[in-house]
mmCIF entry with sequence, helices, sheets and N, C-alpha, C, O atoms, coordinates in Angstrom:
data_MODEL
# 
_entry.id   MODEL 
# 
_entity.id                         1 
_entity.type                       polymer 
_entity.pdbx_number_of_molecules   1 
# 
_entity_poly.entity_id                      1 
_entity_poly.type                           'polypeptide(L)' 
_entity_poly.nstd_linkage                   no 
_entity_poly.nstd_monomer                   no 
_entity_poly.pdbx_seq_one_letter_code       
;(UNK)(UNK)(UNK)(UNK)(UNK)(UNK)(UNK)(UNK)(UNK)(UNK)(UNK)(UNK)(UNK)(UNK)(UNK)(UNK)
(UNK)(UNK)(UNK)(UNK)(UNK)(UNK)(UNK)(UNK)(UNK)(UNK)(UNK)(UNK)(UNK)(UNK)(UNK)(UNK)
(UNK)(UNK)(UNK)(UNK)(UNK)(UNK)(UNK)(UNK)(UNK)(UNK)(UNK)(UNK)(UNK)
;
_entity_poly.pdbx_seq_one_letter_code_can   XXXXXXXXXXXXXXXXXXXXXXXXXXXXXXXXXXXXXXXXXXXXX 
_entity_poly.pdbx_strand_id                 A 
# 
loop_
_entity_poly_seq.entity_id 
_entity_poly_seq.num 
_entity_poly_seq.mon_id 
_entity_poly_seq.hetero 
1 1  UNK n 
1 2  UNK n 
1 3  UNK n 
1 4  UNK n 
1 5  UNK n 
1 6  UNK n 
1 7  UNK n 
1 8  UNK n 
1 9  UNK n 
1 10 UNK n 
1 11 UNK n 
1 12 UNK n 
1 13 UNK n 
1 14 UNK n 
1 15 UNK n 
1 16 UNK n 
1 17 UNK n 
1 18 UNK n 
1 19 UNK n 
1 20 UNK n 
1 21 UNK n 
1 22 UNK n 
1 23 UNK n 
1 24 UNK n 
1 25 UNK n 
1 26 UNK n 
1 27 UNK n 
1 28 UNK n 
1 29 UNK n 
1 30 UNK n 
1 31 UNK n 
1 32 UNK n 
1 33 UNK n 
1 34 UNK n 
1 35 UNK n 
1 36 UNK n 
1 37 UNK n 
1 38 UNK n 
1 39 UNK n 
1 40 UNK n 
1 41 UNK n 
1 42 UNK n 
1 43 UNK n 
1 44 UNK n 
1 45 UNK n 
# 
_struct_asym.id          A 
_struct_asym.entity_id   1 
# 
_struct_conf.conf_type_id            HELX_P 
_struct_conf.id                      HELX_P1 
_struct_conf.pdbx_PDB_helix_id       AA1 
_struct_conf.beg_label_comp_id       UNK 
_struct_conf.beg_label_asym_id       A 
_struct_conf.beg_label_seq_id        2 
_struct_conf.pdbx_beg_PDB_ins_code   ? 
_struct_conf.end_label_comp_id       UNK 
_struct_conf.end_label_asym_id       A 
_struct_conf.end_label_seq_id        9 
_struct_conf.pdbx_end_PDB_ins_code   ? 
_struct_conf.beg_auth_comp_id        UNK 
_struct_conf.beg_auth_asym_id        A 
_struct_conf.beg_auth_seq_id         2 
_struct_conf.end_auth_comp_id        UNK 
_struct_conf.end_auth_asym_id        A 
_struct_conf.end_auth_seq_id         9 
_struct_conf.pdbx_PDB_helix_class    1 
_struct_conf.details                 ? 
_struct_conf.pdbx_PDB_helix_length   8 
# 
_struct_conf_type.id          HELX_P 
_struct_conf_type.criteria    ? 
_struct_conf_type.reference   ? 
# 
_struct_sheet.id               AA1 
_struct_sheet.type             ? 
_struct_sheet.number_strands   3 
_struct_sheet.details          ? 
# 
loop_
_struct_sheet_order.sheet_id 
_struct_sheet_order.range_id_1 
_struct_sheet_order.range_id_2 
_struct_sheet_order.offset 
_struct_sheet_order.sense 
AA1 1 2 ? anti-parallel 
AA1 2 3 ? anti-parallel 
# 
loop_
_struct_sheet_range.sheet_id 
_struct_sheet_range.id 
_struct_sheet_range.beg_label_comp_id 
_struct_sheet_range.beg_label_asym_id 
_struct_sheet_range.beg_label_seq_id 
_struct_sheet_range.pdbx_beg_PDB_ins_code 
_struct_sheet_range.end_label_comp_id 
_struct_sheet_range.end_label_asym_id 
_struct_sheet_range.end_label_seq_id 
_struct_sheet_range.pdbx_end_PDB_ins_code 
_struct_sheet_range.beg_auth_comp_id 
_struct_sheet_range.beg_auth_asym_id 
_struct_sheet_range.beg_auth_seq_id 
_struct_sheet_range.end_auth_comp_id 
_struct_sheet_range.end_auth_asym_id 
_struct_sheet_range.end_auth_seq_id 
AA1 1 UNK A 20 ? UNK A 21 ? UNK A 20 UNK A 21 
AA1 2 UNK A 25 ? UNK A 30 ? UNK A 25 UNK A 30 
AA1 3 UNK A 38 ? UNK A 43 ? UNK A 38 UNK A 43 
# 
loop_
_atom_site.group_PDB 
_atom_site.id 
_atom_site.type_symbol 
_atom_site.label_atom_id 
_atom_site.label_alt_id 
_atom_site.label_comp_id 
_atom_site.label_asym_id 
_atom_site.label_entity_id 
_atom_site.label_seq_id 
_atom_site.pdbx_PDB_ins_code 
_atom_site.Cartn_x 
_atom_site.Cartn_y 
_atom_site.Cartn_z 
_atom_site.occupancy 
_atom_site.B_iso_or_equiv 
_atom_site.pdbx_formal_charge 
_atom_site.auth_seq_id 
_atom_site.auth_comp_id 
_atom_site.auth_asym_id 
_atom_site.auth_atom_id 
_atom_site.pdbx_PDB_model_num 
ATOM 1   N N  . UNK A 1 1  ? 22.583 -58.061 107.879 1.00 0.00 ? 1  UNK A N  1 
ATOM 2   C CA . UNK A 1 1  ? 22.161 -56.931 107.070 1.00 0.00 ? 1  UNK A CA 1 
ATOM 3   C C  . UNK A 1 1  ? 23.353 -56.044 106.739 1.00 0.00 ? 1  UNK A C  1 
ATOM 4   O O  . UNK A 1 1  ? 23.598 -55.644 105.600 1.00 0.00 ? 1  UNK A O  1 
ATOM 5   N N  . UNK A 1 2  ? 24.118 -55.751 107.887 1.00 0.00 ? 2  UNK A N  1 
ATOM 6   C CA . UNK A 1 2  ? 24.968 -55.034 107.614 1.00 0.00 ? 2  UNK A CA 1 
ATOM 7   C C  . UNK A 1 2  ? 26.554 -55.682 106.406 1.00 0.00 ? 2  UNK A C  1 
ATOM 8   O O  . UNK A 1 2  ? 27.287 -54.841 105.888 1.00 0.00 ? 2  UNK A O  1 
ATOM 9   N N  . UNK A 1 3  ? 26.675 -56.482 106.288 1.00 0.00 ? 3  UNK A N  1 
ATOM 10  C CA . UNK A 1 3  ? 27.099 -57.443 105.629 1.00 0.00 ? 3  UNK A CA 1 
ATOM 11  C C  . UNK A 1 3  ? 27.409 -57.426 104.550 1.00 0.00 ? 3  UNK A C  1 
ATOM 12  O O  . UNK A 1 3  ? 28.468 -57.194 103.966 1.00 0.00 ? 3  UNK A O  1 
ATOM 13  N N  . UNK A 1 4  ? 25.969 -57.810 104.121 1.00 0.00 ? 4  UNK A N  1 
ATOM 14  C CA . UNK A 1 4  ? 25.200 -57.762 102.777 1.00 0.00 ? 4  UNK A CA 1 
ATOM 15  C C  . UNK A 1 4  ? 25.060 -56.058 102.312 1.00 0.00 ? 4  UNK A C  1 
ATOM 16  O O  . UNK A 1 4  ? 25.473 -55.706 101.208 1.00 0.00 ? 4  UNK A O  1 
ATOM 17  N N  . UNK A 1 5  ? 24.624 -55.364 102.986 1.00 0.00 ? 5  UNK A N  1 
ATOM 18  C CA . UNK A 1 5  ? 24.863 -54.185 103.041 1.00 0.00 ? 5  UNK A CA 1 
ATOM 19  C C  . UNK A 1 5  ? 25.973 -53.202 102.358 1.00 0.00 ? 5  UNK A C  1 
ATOM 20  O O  . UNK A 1 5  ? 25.656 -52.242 101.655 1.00 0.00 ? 5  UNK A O  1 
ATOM 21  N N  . UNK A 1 6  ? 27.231 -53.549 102.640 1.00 0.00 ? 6  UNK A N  1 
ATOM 22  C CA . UNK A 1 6  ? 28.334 -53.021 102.461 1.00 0.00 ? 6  UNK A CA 1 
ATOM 23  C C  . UNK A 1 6  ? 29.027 -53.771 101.407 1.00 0.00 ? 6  UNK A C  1 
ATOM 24  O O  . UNK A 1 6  ? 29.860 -53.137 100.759 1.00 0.00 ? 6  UNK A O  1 
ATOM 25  N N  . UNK A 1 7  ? 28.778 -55.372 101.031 1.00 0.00 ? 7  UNK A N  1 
ATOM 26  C CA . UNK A 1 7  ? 29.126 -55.857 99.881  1.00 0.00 ? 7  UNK A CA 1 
ATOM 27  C C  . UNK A 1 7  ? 28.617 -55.217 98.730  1.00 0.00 ? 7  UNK A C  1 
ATOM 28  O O  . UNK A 1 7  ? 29.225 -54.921 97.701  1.00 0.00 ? 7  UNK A O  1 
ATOM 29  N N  . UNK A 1 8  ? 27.083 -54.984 99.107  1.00 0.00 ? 8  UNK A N  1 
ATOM 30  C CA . UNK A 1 8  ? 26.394 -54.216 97.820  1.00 0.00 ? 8  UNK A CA 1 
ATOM 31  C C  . UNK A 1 8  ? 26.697 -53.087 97.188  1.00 0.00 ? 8  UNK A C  1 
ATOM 32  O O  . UNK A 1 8  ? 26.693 -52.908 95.970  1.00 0.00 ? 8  UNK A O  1 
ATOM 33  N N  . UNK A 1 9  ? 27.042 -52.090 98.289  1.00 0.00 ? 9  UNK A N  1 
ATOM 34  C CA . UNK A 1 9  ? 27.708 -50.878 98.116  1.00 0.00 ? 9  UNK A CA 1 
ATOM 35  C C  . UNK A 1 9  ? 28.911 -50.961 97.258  1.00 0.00 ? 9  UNK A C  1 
ATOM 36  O O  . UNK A 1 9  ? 29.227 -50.197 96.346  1.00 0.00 ? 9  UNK A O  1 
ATOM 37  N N  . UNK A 1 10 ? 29.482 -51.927 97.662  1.00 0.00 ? 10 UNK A N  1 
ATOM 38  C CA . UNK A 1 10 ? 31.162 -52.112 97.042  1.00 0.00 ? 10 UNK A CA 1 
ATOM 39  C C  . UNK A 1 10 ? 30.779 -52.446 95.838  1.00 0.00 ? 10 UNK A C  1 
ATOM 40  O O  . UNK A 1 10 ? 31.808 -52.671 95.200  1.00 0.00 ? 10 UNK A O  1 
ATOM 41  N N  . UNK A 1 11 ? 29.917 -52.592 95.222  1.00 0.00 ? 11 UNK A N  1 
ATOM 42  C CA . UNK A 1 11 ? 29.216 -53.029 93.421  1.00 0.00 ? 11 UNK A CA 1 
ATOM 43  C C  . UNK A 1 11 ? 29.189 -52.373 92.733  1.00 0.00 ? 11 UNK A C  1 
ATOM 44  O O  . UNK A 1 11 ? 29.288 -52.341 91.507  1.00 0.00 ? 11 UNK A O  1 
ATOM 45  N N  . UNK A 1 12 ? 28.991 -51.508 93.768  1.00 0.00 ? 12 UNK A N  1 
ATOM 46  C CA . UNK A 1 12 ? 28.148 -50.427 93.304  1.00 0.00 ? 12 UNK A CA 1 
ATOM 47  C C  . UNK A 1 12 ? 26.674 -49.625 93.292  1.00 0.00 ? 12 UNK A C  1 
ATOM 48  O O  . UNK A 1 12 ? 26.268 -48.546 92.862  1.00 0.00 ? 12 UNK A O  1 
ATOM 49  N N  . UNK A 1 13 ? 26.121 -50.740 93.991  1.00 0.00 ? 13 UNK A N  1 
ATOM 50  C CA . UNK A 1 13 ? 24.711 -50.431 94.099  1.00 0.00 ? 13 UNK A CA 1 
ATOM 51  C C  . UNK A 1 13 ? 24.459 -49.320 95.093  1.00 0.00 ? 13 UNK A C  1 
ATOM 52  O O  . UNK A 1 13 ? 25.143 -49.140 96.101  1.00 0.00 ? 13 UNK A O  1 
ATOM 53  N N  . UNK A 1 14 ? 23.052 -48.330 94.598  1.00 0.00 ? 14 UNK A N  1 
ATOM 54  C CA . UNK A 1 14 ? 22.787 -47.430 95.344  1.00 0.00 ? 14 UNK A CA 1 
ATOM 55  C C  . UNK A 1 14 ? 21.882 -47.170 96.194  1.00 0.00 ? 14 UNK A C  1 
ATOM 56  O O  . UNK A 1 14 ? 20.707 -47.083 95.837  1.00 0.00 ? 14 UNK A O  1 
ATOM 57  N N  . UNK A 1 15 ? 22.183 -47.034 97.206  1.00 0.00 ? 15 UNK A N  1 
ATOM 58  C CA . UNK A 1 15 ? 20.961 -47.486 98.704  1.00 0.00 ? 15 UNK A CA 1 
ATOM 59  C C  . UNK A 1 15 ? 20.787 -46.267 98.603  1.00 0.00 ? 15 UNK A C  1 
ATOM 60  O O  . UNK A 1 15 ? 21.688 -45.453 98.402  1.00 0.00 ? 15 UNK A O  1 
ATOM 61  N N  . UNK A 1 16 ? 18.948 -45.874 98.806  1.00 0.00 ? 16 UNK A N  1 
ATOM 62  C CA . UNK A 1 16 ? 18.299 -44.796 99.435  1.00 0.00 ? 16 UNK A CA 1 
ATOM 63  C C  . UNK A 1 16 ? 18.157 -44.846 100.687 1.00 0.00 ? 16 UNK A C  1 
ATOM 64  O O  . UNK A 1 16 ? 18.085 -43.788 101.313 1.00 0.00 ? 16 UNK A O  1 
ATOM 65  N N  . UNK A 1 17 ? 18.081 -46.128 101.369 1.00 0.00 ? 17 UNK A N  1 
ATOM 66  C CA . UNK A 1 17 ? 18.234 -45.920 102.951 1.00 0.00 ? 17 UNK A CA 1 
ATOM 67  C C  . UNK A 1 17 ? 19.450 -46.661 103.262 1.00 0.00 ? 17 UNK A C  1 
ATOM 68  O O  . UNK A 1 17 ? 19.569 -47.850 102.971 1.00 0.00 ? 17 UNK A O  1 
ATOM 69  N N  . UNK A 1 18 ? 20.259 -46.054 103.788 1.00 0.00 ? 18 UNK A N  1 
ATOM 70  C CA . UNK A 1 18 ? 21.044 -47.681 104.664 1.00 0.00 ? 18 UNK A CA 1 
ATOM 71  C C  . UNK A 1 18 ? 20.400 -48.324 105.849 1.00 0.00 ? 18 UNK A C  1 
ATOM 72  O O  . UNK A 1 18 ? 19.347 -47.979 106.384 1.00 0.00 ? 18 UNK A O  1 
ATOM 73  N N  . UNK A 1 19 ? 21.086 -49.182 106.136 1.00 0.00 ? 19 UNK A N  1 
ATOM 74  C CA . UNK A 1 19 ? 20.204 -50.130 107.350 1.00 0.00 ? 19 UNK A CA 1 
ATOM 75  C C  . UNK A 1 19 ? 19.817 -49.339 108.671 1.00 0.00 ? 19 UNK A C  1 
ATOM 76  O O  . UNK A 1 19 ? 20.541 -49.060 109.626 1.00 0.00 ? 19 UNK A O  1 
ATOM 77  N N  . UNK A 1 20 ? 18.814 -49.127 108.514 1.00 0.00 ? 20 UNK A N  1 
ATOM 78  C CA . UNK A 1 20 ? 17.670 -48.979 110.204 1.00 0.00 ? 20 UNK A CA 1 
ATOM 79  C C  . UNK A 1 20 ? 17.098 -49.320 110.544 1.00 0.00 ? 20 UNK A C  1 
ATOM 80  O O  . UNK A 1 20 ? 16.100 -49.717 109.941 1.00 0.00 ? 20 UNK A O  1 
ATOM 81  N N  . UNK A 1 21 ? 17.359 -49.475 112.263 1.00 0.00 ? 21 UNK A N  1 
ATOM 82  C CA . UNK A 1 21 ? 16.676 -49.861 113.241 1.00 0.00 ? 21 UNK A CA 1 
ATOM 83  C C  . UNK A 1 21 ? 15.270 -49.025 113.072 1.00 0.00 ? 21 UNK A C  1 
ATOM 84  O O  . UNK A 1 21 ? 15.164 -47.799 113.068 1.00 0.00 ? 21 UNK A O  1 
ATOM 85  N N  . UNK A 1 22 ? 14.130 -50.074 112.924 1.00 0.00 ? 22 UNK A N  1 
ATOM 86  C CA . UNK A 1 22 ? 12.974 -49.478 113.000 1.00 0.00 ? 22 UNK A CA 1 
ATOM 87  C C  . UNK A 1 22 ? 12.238 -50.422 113.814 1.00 0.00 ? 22 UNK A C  1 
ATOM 88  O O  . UNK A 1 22 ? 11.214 -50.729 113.203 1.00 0.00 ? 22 UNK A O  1 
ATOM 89  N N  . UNK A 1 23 ? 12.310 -50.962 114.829 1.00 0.00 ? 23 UNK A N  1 
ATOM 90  C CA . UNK A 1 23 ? 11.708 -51.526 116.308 1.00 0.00 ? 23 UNK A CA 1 
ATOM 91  C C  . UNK A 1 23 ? 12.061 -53.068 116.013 1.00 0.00 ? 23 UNK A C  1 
ATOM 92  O O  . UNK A 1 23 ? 13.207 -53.421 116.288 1.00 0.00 ? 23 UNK A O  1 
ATOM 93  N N  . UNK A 1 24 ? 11.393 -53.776 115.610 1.00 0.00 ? 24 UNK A N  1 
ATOM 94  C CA . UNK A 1 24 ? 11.444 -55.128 115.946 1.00 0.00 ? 24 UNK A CA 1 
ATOM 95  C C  . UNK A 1 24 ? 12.325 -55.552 114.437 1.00 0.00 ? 24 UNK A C  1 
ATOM 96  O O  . UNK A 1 24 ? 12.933 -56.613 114.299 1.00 0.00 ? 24 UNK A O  1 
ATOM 97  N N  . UNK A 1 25 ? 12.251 -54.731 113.640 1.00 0.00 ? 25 UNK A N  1 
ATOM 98  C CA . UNK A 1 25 ? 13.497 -55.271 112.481 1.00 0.00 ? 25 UNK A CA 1 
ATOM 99  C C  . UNK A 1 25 ? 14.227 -53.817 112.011 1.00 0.00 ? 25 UNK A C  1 
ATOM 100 O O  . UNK A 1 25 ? 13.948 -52.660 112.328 1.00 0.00 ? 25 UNK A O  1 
ATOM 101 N N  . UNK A 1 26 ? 15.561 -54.504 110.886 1.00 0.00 ? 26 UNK A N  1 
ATOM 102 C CA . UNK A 1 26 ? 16.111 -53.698 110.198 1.00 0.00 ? 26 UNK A CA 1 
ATOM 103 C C  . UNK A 1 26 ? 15.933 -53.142 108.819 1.00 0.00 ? 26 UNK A C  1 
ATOM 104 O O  . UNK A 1 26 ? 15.225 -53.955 108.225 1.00 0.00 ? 26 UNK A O  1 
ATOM 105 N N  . UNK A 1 27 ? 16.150 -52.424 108.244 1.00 0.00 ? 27 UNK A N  1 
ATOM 106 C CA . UNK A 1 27 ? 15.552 -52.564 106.888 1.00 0.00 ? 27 UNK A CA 1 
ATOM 107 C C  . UNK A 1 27 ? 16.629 -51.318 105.937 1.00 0.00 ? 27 UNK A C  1 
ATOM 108 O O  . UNK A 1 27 ? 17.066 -50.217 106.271 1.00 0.00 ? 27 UNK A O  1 
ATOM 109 N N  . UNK A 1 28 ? 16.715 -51.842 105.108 1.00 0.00 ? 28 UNK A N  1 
ATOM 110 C CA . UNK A 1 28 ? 17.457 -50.601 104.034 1.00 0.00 ? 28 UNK A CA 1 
ATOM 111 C C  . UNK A 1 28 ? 16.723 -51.297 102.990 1.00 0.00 ? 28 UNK A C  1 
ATOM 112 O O  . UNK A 1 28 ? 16.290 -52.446 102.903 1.00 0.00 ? 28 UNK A O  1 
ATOM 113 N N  . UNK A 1 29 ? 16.692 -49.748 101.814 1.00 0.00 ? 29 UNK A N  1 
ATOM 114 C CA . UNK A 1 29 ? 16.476 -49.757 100.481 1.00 0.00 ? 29 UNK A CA 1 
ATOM 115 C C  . UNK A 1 29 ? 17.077 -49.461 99.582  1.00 0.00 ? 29 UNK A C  1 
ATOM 116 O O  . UNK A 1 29 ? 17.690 -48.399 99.683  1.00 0.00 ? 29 UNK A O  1 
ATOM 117 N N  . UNK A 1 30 ? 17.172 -50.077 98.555  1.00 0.00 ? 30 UNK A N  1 
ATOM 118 C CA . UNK A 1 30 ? 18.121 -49.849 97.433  1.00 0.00 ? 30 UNK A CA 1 
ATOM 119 C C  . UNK A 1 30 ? 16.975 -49.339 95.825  1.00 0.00 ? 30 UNK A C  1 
ATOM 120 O O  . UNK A 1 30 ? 15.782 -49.496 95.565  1.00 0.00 ? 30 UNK A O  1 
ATOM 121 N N  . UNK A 1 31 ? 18.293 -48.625 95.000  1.00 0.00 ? 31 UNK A N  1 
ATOM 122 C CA . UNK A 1 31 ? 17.209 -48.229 93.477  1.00 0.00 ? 31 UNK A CA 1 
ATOM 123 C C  . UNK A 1 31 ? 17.671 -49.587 92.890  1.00 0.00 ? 31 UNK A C  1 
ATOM 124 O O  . UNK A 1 31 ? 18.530 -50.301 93.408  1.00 0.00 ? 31 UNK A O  1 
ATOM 125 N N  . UNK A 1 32 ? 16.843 -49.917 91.484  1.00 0.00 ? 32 UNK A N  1 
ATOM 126 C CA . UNK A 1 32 ? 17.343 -51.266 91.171  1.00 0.00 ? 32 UNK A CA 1 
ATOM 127 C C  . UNK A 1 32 ? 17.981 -50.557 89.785  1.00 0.00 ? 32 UNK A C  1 
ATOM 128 O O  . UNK A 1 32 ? 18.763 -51.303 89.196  1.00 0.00 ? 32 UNK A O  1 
ATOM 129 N N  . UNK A 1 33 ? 17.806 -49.427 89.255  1.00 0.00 ? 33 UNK A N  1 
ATOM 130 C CA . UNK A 1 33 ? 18.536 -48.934 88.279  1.00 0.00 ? 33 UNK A CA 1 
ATOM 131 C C  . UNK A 1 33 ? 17.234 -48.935 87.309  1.00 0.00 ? 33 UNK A C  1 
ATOM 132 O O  . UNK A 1 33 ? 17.258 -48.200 86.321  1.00 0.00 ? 33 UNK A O  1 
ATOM 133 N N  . UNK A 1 34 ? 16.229 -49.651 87.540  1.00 0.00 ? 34 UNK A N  1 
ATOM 134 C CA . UNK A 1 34 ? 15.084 -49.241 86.255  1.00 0.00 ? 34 UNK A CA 1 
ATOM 135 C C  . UNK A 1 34 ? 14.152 -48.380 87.138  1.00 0.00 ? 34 UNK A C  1 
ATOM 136 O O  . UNK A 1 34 ? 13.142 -48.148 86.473  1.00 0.00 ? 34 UNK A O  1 
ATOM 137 N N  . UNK A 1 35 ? 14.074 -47.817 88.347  1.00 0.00 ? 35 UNK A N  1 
ATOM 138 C CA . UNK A 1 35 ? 13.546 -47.404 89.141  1.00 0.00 ? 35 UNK A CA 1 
ATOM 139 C C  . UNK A 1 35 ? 12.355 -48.052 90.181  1.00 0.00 ? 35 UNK A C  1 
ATOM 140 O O  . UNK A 1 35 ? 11.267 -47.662 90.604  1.00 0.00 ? 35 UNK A O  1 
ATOM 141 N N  . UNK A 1 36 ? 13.007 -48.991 90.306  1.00 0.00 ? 36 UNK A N  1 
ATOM 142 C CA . UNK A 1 36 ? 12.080 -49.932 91.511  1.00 0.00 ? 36 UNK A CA 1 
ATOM 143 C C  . UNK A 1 36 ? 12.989 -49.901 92.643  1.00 0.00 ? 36 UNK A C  1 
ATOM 144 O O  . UNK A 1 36 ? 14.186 -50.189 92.656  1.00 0.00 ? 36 UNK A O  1 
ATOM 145 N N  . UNK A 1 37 ? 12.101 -49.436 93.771  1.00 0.00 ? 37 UNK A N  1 
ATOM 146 C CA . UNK A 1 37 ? 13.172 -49.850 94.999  1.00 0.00 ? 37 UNK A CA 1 
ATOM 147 C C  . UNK A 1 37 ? 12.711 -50.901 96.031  1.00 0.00 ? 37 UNK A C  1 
ATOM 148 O O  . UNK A 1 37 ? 11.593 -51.112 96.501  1.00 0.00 ? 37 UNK A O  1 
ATOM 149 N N  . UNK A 1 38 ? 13.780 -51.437 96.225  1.00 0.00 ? 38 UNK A N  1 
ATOM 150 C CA . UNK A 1 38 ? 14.170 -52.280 96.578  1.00 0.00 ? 38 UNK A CA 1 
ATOM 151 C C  . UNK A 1 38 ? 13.983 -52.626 98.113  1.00 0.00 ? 38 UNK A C  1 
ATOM 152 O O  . UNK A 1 38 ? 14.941 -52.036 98.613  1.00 0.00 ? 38 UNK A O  1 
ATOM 153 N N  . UNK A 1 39 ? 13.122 -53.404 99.415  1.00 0.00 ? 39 UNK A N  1 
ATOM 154 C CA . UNK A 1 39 ? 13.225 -53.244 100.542 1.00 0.00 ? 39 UNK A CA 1 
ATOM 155 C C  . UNK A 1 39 ? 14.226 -54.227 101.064 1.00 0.00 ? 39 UNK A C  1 
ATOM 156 O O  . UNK A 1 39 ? 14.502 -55.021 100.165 1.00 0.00 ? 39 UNK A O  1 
ATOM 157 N N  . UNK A 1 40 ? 14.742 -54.428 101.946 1.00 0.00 ? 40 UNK A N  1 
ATOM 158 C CA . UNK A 1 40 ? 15.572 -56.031 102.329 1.00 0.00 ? 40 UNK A CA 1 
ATOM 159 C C  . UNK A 1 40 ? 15.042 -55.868 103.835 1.00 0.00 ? 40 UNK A C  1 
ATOM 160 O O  . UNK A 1 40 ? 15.179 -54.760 104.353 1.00 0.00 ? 40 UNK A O  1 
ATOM 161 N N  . UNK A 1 41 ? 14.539 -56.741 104.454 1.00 0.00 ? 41 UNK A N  1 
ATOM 162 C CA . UNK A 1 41 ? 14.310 -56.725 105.445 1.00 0.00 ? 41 UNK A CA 1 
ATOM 163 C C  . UNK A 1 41 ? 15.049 -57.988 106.846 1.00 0.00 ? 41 UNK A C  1 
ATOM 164 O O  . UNK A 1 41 ? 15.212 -59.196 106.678 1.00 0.00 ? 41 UNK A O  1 
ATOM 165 N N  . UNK A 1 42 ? 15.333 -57.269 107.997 1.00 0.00 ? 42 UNK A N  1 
ATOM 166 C CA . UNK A 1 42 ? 16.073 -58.749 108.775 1.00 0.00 ? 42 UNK A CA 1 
ATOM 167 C C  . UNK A 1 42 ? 15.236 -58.224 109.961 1.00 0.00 ? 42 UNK A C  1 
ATOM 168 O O  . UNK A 1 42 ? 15.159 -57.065 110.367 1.00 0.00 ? 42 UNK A O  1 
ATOM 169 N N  . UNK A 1 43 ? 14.509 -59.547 110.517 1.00 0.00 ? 43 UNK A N  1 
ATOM 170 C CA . UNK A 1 43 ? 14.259 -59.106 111.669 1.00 0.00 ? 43 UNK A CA 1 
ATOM 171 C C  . UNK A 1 43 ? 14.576 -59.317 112.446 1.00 0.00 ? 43 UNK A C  1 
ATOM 172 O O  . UNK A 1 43 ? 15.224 -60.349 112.269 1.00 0.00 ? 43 UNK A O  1 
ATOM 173 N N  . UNK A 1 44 ? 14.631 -58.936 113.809 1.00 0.00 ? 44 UNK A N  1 
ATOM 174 C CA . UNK A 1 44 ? 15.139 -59.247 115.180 1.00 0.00 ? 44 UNK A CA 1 
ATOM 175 C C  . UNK A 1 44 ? 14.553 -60.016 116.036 1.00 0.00 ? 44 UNK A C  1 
ATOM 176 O O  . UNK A 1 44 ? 13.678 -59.595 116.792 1.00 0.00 ? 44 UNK A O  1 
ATOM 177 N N  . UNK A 1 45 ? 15.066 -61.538 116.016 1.00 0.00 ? 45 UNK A N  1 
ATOM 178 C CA . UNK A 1 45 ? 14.854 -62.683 117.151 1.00 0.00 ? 45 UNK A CA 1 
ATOM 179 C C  . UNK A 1 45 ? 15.276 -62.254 118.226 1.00 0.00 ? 45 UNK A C  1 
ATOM 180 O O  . UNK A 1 45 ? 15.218 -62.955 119.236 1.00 0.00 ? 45 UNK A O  1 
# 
């Protein structure tokens, strides 16, 4: 997540959340520029 995360950023893209721990997964959101946002989710094995 974090990864992918910081490549995206470097694009340019604009995250409303960055990646958090929210119990059993991670999750950040991004705008997509037409105003849809975006969830990415990784969970924790």
């Amino acid at each position: 997540m974090q990864a992918e995360y910081e490549k995206l950023s470097a694009k340019g893209v604009d995250f409303t959340m960055e990646p958090t721990d929210v119990g059993p997964s991670i999750i950040a959101i991004f705008d997509d520029t037409v105003g849809n946002l975006i969830q990415m989710v990784q969970l924790k094995l």
